[in-house]
DODOZA-139911 format. One line per 10 residues: number of its first residue (from 1); their letters; for each residue z, x, y of C-alpha. Coordinates in pm, 1 decimal, padded with zeros to 6 digits. Layout:
N
NUM) A) Z,X,Y  ... .
***
This chain:
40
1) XXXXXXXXXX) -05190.1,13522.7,22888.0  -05300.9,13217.1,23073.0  -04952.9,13067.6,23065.5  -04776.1,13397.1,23163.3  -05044.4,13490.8,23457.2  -04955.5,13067.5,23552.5  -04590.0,13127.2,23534.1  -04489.5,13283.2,23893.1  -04169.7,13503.5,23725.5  -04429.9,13649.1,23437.9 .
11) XXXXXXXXXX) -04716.8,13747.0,23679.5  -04454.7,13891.5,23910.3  -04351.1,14080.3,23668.9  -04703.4,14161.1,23547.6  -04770.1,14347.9,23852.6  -04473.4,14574.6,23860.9  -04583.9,14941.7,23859.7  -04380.5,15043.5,23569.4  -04608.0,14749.5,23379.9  -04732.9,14935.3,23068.4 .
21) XXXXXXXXXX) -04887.5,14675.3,22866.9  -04897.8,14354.1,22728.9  -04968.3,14278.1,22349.4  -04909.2,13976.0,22125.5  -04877.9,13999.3,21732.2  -04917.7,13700.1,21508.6  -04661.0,13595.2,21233.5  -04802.2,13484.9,20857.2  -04742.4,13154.3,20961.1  -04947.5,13191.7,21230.7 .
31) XXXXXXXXXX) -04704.9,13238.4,21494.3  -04744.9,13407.1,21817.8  -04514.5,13658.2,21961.0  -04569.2,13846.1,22282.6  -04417.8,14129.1,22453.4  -04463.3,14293.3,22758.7  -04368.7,14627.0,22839.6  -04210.2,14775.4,23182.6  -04061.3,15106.1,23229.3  -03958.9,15336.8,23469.4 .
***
């Protein structure tokens, strides 16, 4: 989240208003995934 709040394009598009949510989910290897959800 750090990285993505850092990153001017990401936190632009973090405060959208269709902005629903952001989540992460880790693989079994231990790898990180995000995703970040904006609708309409």
């Amino acid at each position: 989240m750090a990285q993505w709040r850092a990153s001017p394009q990401h936190a632009s598009n973090m405060r959208l208003p269709g902005c629903k949510g952001v989540a992460y989910a880790v693989s079994r290897s231990g790898r990180y995934y995000w995703a970040m959800e904006i609708a309409q």
